[in-house]
Structure formats: structure tokens, C-alpha cells
C-alpha positions in Angstrom: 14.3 90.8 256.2 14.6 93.5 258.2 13.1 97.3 257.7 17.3 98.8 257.6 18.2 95.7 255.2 15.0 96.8 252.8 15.8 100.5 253.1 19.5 100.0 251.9 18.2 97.8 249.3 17.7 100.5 246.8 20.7 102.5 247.5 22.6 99.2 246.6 21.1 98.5 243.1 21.1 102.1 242.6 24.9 102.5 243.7 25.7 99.1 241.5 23.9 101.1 238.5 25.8 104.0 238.7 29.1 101.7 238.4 28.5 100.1 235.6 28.0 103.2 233.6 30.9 104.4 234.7 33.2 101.0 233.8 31.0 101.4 230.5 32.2 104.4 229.7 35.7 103.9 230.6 35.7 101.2 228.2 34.1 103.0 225.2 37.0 105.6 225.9 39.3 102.7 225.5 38.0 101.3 222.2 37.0 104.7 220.8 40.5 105.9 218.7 41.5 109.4 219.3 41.0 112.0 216.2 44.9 111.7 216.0 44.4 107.8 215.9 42.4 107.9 213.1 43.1 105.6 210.2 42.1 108.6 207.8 43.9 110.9 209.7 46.9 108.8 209.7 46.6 108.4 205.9 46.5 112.0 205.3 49.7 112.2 207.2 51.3 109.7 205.7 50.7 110.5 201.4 54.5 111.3 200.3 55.1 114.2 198.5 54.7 114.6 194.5 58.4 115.4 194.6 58.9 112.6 197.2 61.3 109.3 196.0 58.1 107.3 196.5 56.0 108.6 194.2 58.8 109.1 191.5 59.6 105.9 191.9 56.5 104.0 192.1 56.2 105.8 188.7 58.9 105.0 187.3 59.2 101.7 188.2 56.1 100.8 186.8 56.8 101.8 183.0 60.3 99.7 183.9 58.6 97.1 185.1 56.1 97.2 182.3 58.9 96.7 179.4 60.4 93.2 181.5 56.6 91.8 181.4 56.5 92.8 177.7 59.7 90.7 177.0 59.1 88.2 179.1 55.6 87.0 177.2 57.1 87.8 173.6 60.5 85.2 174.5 57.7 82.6 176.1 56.7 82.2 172.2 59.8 82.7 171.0 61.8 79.2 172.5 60.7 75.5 174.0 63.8 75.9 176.7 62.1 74.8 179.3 64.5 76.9 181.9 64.2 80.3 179.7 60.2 79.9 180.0 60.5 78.8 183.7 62.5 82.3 183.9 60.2 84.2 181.9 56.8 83.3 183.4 58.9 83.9 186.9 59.5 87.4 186.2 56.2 88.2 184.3 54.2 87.3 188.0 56.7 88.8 190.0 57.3 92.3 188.2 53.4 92.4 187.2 52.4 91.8 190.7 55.0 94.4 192.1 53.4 96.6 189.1 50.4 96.6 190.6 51.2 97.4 194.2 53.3 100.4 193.3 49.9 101.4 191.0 47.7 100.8 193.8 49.9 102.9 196.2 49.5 105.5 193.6 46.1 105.5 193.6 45.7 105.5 197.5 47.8 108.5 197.8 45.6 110.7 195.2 49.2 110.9 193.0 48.9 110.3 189.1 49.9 107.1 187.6 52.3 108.8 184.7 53.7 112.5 184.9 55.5 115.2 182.6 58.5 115.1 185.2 61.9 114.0 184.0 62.7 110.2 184.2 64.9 109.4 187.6 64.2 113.1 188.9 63.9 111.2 192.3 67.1 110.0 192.4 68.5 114.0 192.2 69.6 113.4 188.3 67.3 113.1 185.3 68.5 110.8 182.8 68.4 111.9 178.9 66.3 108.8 177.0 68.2 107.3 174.6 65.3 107.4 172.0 63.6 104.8 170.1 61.4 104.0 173.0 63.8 103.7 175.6 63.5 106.2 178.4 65.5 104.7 180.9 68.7 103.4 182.1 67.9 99.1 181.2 65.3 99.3 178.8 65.4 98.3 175.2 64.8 100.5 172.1 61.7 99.4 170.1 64.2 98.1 167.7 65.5 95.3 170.0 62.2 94.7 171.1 61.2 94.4 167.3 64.5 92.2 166.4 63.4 89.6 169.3 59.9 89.6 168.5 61.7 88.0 165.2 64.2 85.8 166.7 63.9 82.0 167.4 65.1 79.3 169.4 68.6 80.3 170.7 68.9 83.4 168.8 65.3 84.7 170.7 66.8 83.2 174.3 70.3 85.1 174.0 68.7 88.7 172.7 66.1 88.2 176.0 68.9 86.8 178.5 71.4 89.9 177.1 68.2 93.1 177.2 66.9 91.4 180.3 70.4 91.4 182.1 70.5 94.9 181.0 67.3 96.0 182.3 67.9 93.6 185.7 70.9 95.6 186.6 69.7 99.5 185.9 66.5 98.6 187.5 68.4 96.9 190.6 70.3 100.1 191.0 67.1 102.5 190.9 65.4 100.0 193.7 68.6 100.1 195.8 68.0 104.3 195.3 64.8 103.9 196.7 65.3 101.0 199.6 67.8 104.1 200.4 66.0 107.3 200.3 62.1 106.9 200.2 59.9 107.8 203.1 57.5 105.2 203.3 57.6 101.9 204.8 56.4 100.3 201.5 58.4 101.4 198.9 61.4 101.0 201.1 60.4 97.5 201.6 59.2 96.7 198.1 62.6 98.5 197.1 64.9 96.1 198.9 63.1 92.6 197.9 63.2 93.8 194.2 67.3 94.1 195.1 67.2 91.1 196.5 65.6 89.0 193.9 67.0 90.4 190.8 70.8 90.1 191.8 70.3 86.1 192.0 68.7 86.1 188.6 71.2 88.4 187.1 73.9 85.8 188.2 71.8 83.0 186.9 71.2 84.4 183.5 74.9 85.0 183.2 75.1 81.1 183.1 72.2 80.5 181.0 74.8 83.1 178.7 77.7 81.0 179.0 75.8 77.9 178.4 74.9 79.3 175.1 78.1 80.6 174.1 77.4 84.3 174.6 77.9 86.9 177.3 76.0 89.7 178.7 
């Protein structure tokens, strides 16, 4: 080897050094998110409003939502039709489920689960309750709740297929409200599905009606 080869030698390893640091850092700048990119920064930005349709209706929703699970378990006891039950345990595991995303968004966005605000205040109109534990457009009073926690048989399937059509429809409008007007990507998504999936099941207890003798 000669004595030029052995002198450039170090300037080589040295030069080769120096390069990798640099792609190094170049590529930590790559992977490394910006303060803007932040995931908390990006959730900060992105908490709706108190006021906002998101939170009012995640809120509202809920309690809505609650009163279908409730009457939904107490018509599962109430009759052995296999296709009331089958309807039943569907909507207790989809409008629980849906319960507890709109909670949980809640509860990521530092907004209170229940408020003092007027029902529907979201929607640019409050609604006055129309007592006896309904405070909605669609729920039942805690006397039809009470008469079909007594009911039986056909009697129990036609008070739960009539409040439940009832609650299906006022709580289809208040979703279509919100696939509408809120802000966030997941109520507006959450809004439409619930759309979606109780207009087919409105329909189809409008037959289960009609096989029964009865209408909505």
C-alpha cells in the first residue's frame, strides 16, 4: 500500500463518518412529528364545543339509547317469539354498544356525561318533556314502561313493537340531525349508520304489527 493510499485512508473513514450522521439525522427529522403533528396537539384541536351538535348529541343520545336497552331486556321476559327476542337482543347489543362509544367520546373530550341544558338544544329547538319520565321526542312514559313490564305473550310483543317504533323513528330523526350538522368525523359517522339501521327495523316491525293484528 502505498504512503498517498495510507494518508487518504483516514480522511475516507472520517468523511464516511461524518455522512452517516448526517443521513441519521435526516431521518430522525423524518420520523420525529412536528409540535403541530402531535397526537395531543391534534386532540386539543379537535374536542367540539360544549354547545357543539356532538356533544349534545352524544348526550342525548345516550339517555335515548338507554330507554330502547331497558325495553328491550324487560320484552326478552316478557314473550317466547322467537323473532321478537331475536329483535330484542339485536338492538340491546347494538344501541348498548353505540351507548358506549358516544360515552367514551365524552370522556375523551373532558365533556360531562349528563348536563342541565335543554333536551335537543343541538338541534336549534328544545323540546318540552312530556312528563312521567319521558324527556324526549320517542321515549315512553314510566307508565308504558310499567304497563309492559306487566304484559305477556302477544299483549307484551305489540306494546314493545308499538313504543319501540315510536322511539325508532324520533331517534332516527335526531341521528339524521346530527349525520347533518356535527363537526366530528365520529358522530357524523355513528349518526348516519344509526339512520341506516333503524329505518330497516322500523319497516320490519311494521310487519311483525300486522302479523299480530295491530299497527303502529
Amino acid at each position: 500500500m502505498t504512503s498517498s493510499v495510507r494518508a487518504l485512508r483516514p480522511m475516507v473513514l472520517a468523511g464516511a463518518a461524518v455522512l452517516l450522521l448526517a443521513l441519521g439525522l435526516v431521518a430522525l427529522m423524518l420520523v420525529r412529528p412536528s409540535a403541530s403533528s402531535a397526537p395531543q396537539g391534534a386532540a386539543r384541536s379537535a374536542v367540539p364545543a360544549e354547545t357543539s351538535v356532538d356533544v349534545g348529541f352524544a348526550r342525548d343520545m345516550s339517555i335515548h339509547h338507554q330507554q330502547a336497552v331497558e325495553m328491550s331486556f324487560i320484552v326478552r321476559d316478557r314473550t317466547s317469539d322467537e323473532n321478537v327476542r331475536r329483535l330484542a337482543y339485536d338492538i340491546i347489543n347494538t344501541q348498548a354498544n353505540q351507548r358506549g362509544m358516544m360515552l367514551g367520546w365524552l370522556e375523551m373530550w373532558g365533556r360531562a356525561k349528563s348536563s342541565g341544558r335543554p333536551p335537543m338544544e343541538w338541534m336549534g329547538h328544545t323540546v318540552a318533556p312530556r312528563g312521567d319520565g319521558s324527556l324526549m321526542p320517542g321515549m315512553a312514559t314510566d307508565t308504558e314502561l310499567d304497563a309492559l313490564r306487566a304484559a305477556k305473550g302477544k299483549d307484551a310483543e305489540v306494546r314493545f313493537l308499538r313504543l319501540m317504533t315510536m322511539h325508532h323513528r324520533a331517534g332516527a330523526e335526531m341521528a339524521q340531525a346530527a349525520a347533518d350538522a356535527a363537526g366530528t368525523d365520529e358522530i357524523r359517522n355513528l349518526a348516519a349508520g344509526m339512520v341506516l339501521g333503524q329505518q330497516p327495523e322500523i319497516r320490519l316491525m311494521a310487519d311483525m304489527l300486522k302479523e299480530r293484528g295491530a299497527t303502529a
